[in-house]
N, C-alpha and C positions, 0 to 999 in steps of 0.2 A: 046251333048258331055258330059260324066259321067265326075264329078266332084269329084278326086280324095283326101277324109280326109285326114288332115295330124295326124299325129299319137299327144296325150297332151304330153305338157312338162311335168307335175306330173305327168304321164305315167314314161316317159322316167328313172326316180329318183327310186331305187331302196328303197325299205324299212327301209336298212342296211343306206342309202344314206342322209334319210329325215332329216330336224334339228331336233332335243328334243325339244317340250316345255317346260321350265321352271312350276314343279309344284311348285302348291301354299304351305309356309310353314306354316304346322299346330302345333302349341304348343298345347305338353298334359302336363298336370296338374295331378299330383298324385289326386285317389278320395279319398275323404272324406268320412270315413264311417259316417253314419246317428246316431245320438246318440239315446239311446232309449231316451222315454218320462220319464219326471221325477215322481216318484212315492216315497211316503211316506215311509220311512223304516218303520215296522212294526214290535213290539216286540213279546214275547212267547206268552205275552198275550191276543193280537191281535191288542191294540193299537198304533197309529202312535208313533213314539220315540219323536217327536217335541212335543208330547200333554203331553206324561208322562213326558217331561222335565217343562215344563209349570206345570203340578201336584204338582212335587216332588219342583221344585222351591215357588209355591202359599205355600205348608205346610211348609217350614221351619221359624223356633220359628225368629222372630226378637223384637229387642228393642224398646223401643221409647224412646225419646231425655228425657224424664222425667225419665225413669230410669238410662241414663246413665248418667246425671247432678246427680245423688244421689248414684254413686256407693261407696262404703267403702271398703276398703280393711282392711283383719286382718295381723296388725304387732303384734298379743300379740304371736310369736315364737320367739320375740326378743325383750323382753319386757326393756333392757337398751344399746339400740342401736340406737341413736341419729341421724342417717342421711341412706336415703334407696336412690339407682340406679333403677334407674325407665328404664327399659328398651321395646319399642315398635315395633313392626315390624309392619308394614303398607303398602299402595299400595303405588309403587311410584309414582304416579301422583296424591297421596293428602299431600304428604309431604311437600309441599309448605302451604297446608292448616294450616298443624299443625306446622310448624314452624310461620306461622304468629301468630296463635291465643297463642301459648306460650309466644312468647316475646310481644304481648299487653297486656300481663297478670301479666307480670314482671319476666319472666323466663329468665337471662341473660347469663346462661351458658350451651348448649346443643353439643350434637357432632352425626354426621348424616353418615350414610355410605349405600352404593347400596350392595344388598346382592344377593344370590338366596337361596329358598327355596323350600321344599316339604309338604305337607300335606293338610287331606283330613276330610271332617266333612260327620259322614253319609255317606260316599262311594259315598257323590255329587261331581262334576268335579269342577272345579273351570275355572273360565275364564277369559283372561287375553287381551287384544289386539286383540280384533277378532280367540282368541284361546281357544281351550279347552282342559286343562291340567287333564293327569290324575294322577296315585297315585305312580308314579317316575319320575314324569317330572319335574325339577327344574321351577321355576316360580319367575320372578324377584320382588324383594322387598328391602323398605328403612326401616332401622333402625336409630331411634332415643333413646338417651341416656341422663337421665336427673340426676342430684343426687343432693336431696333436703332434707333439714329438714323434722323429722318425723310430722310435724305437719302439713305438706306445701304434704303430698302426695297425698291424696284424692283428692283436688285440681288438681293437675299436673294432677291425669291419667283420671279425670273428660275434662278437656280439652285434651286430645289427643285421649279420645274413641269420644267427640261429633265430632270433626275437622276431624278424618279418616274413620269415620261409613256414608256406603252407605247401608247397611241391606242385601246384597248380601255376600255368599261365598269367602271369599279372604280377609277380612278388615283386620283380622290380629289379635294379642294376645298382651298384655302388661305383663310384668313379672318384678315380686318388688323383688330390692336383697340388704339385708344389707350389710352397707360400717363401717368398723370401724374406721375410721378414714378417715379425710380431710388434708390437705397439700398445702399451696399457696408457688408454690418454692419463688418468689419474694419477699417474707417479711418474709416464715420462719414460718408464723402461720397455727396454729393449730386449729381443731375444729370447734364452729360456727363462728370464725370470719373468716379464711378460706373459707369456704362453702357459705357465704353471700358476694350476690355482689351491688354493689352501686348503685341503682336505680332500687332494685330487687322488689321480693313480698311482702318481711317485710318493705322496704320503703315504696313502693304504700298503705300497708293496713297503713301504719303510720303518714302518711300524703297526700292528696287528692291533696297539691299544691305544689308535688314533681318537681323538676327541671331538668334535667339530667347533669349530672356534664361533665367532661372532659373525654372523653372514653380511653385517653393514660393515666388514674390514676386507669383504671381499670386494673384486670389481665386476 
């Protein structure tokens, strides 16, 4: 007896008929292009830029603490003018430096402000915070302002070149400028008694077992 096939059910199902499988989802991801390998910039001259900076930084002129404890300045341009404005520009993260070593020194009256500036030694960059500034790029700096008896200056700008010199690009200028006169608004005086303050430089070199008085009888 022939044993008659029965036709498959997935026969039976038309193509149009079958369920979808679910494809799988593929996340694309933008590519990344490959960075080149890093390579030395290299100047006209053929040298890496990193080696001439290293050059031109090894030649530049610096001081040593022995010249700058012995600096003098010439006031003979104002040879009867009695008190000079001692003015500094500096980094500001050593203006802390020289405001301390000022007043251990008996400097009791200064006046400090955040500035920006430009300039450039030698056509070197100057660098600043992980930057490198060039010769219109403002670059932030403190100014300190000091105004002392003519005899009292050398001193003063001796302690604010040792206190902000790192021997690098940027430390900064001090510049001396005659004051003709002094004025303490609260008592009305003039001159040296004006300009001199109560447990200043002329007290400390006048007595070694100076005391510090009341700071509200200062002005």
């Amino acid at each position: 007896m022939q044993r008659l096939s029965q036709p498959s059910r997935t026969s039976s199902l038309s193509s149009s008929n079958r369920p979808q499988q679910a494809q799988p989802t593929v996340a694309h991801y933008p590519s990344v292009p490959r960075s080149a390998p890093k390579t030395n910039k290299r100047t006209p001259s053929g040298a890496p830029a990193c080696h001439r900076h290293l050059t031109a930084c090894a030649s530049l002129k610096r001081a040593s603490y022995a010249e700058l404890e012995s600096i003098t300045c010439d006031l003979s341009a104002f040879p009867q003018c009695h008190f000079f404005r001692i003015e500094a520009i500096v980094r500001p993260w050593r203006l802390p430096f020289v405001v301390e070593q000022l007043s251990a020194q008996g400097v009791r009256g200064m006046t400090t402000a955040m500035v920006k500036g430009v300039g450039m030694q030698g056509g070197n960059r100057e660098r600043y915070a992980g930057t490198e500034f060039a010769l219109t790029d403002l670059v932030d700096k403190a100014t300190v302002e000091v105004v002392t008896a003519r005899e009292q200056v050398d001193q003063v700008v001796r302690l604010i070149s040792t206190a902000c010199y790192t021997g690098e690009i940027g430390d900064g200028k001090i510049f001396i400028h005659p004051v003709a006169d002094v004025v303490r608004v609260r008592t009305a005086e003039t001159g040296a008694g004006a300009e001199r303050m109560e447990g200043g430089m002329f007290d400390q070199a006048a007595s070694s077992s100076w005391i510090p008085a009341n700071p509200a009888n200062e002005s």
